[in-house]
C-alpha distance (Angstrom), angle and dihedral (degrees) to the residues before:
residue distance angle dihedral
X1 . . .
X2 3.65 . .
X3 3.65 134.4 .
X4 3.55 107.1 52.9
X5 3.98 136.0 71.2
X6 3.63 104.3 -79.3
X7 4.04 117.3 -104.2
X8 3.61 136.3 -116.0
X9 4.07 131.9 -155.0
X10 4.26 110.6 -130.9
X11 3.65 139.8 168.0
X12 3.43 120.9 -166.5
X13 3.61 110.4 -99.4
X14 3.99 113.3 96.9
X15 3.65 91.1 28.6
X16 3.83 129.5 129.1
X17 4.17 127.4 -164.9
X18 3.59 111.7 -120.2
X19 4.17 122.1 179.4
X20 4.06 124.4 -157.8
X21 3.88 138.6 169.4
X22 3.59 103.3 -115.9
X23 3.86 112.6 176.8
X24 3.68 99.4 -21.2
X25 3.64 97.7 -40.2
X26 3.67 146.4 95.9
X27 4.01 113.0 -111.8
X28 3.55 123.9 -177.2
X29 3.88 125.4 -167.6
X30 3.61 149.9 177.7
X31 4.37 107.7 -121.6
X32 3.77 111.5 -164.5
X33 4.07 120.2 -174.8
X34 3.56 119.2 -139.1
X35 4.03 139.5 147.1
X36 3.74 93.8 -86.8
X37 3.45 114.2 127.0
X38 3.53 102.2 -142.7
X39 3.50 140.1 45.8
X40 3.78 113.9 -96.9
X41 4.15 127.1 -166.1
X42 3.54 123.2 -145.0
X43 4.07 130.5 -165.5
X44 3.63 120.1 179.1
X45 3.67 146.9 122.7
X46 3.31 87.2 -60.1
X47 3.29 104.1 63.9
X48 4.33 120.5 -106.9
X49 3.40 125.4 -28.3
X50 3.98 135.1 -171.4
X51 3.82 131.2 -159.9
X52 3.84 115.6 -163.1
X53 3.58 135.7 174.8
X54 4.08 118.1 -98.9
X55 3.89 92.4 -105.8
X56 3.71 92.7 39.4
X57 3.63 111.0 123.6
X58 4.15 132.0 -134.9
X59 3.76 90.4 -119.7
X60 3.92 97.4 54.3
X61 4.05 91.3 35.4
X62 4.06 80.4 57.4
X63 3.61 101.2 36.1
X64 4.42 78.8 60.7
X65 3.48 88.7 49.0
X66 4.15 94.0 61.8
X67 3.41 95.0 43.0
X68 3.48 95.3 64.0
X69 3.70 95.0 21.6
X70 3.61 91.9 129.2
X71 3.66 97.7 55.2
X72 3.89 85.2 52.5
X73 3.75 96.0 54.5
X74 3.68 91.5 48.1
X75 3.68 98.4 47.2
X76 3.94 86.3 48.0
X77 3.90 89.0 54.4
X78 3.35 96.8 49.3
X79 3.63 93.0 49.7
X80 3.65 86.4 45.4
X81 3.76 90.1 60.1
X82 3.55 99.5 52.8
X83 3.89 88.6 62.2
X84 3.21 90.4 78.4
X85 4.41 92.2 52.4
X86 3.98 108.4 114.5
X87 3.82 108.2 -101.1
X88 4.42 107.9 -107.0
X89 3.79 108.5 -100.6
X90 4.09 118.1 158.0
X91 3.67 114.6 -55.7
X92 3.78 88.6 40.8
X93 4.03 125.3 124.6
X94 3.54 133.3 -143.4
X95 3.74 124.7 -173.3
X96 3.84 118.1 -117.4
X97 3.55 123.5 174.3
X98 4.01 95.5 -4.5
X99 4.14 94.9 -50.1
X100 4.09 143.3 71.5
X101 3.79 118.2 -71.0
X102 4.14 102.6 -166.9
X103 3.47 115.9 -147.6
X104 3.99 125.3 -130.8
X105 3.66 124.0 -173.6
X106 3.77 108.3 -143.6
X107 3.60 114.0 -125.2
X108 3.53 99.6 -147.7
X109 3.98 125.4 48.6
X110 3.36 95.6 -101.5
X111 4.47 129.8 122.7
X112 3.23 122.7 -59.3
X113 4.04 109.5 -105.4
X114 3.69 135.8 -172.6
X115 3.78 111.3 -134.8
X116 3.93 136.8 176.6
X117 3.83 109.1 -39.5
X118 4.01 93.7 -12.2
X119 3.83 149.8 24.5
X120 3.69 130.8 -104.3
X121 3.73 121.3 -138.1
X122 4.02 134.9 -139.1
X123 3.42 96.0 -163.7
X124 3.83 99.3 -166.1
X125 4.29 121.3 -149.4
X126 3.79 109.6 -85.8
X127 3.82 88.3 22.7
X128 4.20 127.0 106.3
X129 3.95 121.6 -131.7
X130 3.81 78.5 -114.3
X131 3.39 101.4 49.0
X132 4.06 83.8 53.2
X133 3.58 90.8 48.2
X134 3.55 95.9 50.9
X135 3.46 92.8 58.0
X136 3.21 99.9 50.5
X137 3.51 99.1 49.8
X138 4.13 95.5 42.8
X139 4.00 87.7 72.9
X140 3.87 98.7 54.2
X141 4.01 99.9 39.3
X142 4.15 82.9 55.8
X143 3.85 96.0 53.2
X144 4.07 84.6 48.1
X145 3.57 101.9 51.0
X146 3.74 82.5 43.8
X147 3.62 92.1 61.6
X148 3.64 96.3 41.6
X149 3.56 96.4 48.1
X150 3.72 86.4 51.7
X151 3.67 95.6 54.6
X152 3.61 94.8 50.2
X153 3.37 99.9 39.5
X154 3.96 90.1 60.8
X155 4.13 85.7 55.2
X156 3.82 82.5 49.3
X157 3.79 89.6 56.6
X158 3.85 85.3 -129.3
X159 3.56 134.6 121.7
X160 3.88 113.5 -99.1
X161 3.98 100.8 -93.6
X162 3.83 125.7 -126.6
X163 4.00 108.5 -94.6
X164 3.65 135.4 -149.0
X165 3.64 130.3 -170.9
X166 4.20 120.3 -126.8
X167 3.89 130.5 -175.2
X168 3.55 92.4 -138.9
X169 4.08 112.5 146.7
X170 3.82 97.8 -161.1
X171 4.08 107.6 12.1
X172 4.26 97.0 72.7
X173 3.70 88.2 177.9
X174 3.57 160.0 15.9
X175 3.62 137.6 172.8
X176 3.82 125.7 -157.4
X177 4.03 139.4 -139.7
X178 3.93 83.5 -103.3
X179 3.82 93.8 52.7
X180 4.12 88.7 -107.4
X181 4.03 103.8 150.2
X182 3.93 123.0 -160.1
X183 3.38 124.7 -164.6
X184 3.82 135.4 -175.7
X185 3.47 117.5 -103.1
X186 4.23 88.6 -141.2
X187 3.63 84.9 63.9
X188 3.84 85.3 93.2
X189 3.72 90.3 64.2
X190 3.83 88.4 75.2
X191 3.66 119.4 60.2
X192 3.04 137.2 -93.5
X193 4.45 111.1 -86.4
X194 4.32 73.9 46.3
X195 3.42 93.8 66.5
X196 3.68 101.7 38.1
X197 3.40 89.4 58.7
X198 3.75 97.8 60.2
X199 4.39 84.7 45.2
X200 3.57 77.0 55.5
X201 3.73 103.8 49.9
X202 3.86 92.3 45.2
X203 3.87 93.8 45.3
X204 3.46 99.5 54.4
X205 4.36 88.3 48.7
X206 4.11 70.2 75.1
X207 3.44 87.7 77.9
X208 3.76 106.4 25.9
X209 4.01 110.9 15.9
X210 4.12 96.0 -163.4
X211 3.72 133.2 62.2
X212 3.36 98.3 -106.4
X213 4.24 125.8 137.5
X214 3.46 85.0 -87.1
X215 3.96 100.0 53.6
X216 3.71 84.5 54.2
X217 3.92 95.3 55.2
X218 3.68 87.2 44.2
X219 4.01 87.9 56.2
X220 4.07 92.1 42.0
X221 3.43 99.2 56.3
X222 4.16 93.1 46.3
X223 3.88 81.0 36.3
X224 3.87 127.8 19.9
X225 3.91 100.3 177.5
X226 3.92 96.2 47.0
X227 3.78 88.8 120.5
X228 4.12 91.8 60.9
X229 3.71 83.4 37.5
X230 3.73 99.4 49.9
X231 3.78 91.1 46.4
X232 4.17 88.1 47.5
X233 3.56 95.7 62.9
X234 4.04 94.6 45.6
X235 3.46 87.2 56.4
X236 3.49 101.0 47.1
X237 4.04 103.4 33.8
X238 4.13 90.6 85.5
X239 3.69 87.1 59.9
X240 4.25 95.8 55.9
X241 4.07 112.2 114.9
X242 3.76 109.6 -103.1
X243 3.78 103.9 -116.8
């Protein structure tokens, strides 16, 4: 998806904490090396995080940093704001696909199960409600963006595409040079014209893999509101439960 500084997956071993000044303020960050070949940003829970290249150098890696400095600080406030966001227990409610999904603990130590406007959760020992959750809710996003990518991949005139699931809390989709597609899980917060908007955008990198005038007619004719839609899901991604 265009229109941000492209994103990078990390763990934490490798990685090094770094501090800068970036538009008045005091950032720090975790730097991890690697044989990327660009610089990648990062904004979660954790705080900011930077991928660079092996022979990248501090000054470059910070001269990146200031130019989108503001995009940092806000992604760092709104993460800062969700600290504050009560942690799920039962009775909670999580949106998935544009409405409430109630949450249920089950009482007995049997599966997790979804059941009429809600789920209910075996949350095993050593496990998180979250973690639970999570699992739960991997299985049925998959089967939908299956089903969506199908459909639009017939109006395409393409075959449906292979499809892998991400975590990703900002990046809802990517689409490779061997016409692989990812998509976020937390996609299925949103609802439903959301999503296929994103299936759309990735599909039609099928047949132009860029961003170029072209892409965009490719994406208006399998899509003709994706500018409402693209601006939708900026707008509402801050507010998405932090699981």
């Amino acid at each position: 998806m265009p229109g941000r500084p492209s994103l990078f997956r990390s763990g934490s071993a490798g990685e090094k904490p770094c501090r800068l000044e970036i538009l008045g303020q005091s950032v720090s960050y975790q730097l991890r090396r690697s044989r990327r070949r660009t610089i990648g940003l990062s904004v979660d829970h954790r705080g900011l995080r930077v991928g660079a290249p092996v022979g990248a150098s501090l000054r470059d890696i910070e001269a990146l940093l200031h130019k989108h400095g503001a995009w940092v600080l806000e992604k760092l406030a709104a993460w800062q704001g969700r600290s504050g966001a009560s942690p799920l227990a039962a009775g909670s409610s999580i949106p998935w696909l544009g409405a409430g999904l109630a949450l249920q603990l089950r009482p007995d130590a049997g599966r997790s199960r979804w059941v009429p406007g809600g789920v209910e959760l075996a949350v095993p020992p050593g496990r998180s409600l979250e973690q639970a959750l999570v699992q739960l809710l991997k299985p049925r996003a998959k089967a939908l963006f299956q089903e969506r990518l199908a459909c639009y991949a017939t109006r395409l005139g393409v075959p449906t595409p292979p499809l892998f699931l991400s975590s990703a809390r900002s990046r809802w989709g990517s689409c490779n040079s061997r016409g692989e597609i990812r998509l976020s899980w937390r996609l299925a917060h949103f609802d439903l014209a959301l999503i296929d908007y994103v299936v759309a955008h990735e599909l039609a990198h099928l047949k132009e893999m860029n961003h170029s005038p072209r892409f965009w007619s490719v994406v208006e004719q399998l899509y003709p509101d994706w500018r409402r839609a693209r601006a939708e899901l900026k707008r509402l991604a801050p507010g998405l439960p932090a699981l």
